[in-house]
N, C-alpha and C positions, 0 to 999 in steps of 0.2 A: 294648280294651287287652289281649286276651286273647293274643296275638299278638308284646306287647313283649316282647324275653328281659331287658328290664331290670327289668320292672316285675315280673315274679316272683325276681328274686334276690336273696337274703337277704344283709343287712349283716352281715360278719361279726364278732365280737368283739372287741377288741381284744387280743391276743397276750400282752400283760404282765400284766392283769388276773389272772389264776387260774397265773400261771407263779411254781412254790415256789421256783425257784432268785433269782428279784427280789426277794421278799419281803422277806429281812436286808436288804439296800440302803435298805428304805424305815422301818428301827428307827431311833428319834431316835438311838440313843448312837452310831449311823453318822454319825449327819450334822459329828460334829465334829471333820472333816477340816481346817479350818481349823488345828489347830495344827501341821498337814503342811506349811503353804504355806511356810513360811520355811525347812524342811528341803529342799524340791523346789525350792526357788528357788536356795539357795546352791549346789544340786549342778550346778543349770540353768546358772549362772553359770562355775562353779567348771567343767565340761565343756565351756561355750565360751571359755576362758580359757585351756585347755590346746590346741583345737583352733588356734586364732587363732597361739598359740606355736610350734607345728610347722609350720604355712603359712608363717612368719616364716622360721622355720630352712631350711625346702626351700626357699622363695624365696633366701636367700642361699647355699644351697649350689648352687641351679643358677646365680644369676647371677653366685656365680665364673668360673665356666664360660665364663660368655658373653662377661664383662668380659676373657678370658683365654684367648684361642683356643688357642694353642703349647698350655696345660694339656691344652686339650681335643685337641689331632693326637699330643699325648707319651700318650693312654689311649687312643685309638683306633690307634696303632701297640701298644701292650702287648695292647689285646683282638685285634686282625691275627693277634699271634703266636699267645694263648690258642686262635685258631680255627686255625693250622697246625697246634695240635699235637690238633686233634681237639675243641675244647670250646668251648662253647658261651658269648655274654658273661654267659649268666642262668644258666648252671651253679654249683653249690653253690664250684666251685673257682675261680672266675674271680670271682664275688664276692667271695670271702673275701679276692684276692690283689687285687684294687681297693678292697675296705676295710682290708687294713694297710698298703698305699700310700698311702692317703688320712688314714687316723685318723679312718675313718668307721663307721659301725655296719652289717651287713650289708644290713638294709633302703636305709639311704641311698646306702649301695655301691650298688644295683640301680637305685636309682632313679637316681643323678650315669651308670650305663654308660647306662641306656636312652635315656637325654637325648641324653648325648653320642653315641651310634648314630646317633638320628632325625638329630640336626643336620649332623652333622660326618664319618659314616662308615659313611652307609646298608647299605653292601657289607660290612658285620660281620656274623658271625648269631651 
């Protein structure tokens, strides 16, 4: 056996055992996390409740779009020109003037042009 590299190698300790920074974690007055759980639940809820709401909202503001072609050829002739005259659809200017066309918020503004580019007017930039 003198030979095995196994049979001379020492088991090593286990890591947590003498590590000060675990130590708090294992004081009883830690353990009574439990009255967290109903805070971290309602936020859990309460953040998937807002998510779920804006997937709703972007889902109906691009399937105007779809539902409504003309909508979508009358912005990709407005972004056409934005790009004659030098600018780009993702430009701070070309957003702002397809969110007050729209009565949409700047984020959604970018998101209803990028839609309408992919689908409707690949030759936008």
């Amino acid at each position: 056996m003198d030979g095995d590299p196994l049979a001379t190698t020492a088991v090593p300790a286990p890591l947590f055992r003498n590590a000060p920074l675990l130590r708090p974690l294992l004081r009883p007055g830690l353990r009574r996390t439990h009255r967290l759980r109903p805070v971290l639940l309602a936020a859990a809820l309460l953040a998937a409740a807002t998510a779920t709401a804006s997937a709703r909202a972007q889902s109906t503001l691009l399937d105007s779009v779809k539902q409504n072609p003309q909508r979508a050829k009358a912005l990709c002739t407005e972004l056409k020109t934005l790009n004659a005259q030098g600018l780009s659809y993702t430009s701070p200017q070309a957003v702002a003037q397809v969110a007050a066309r729209e009565g949409l918020s700047a984020t959604d503004a970018e998101i209803l042009s990028t839609y309408v580019v992919g689908l409707y007017c690949p030759d936008v930039r």
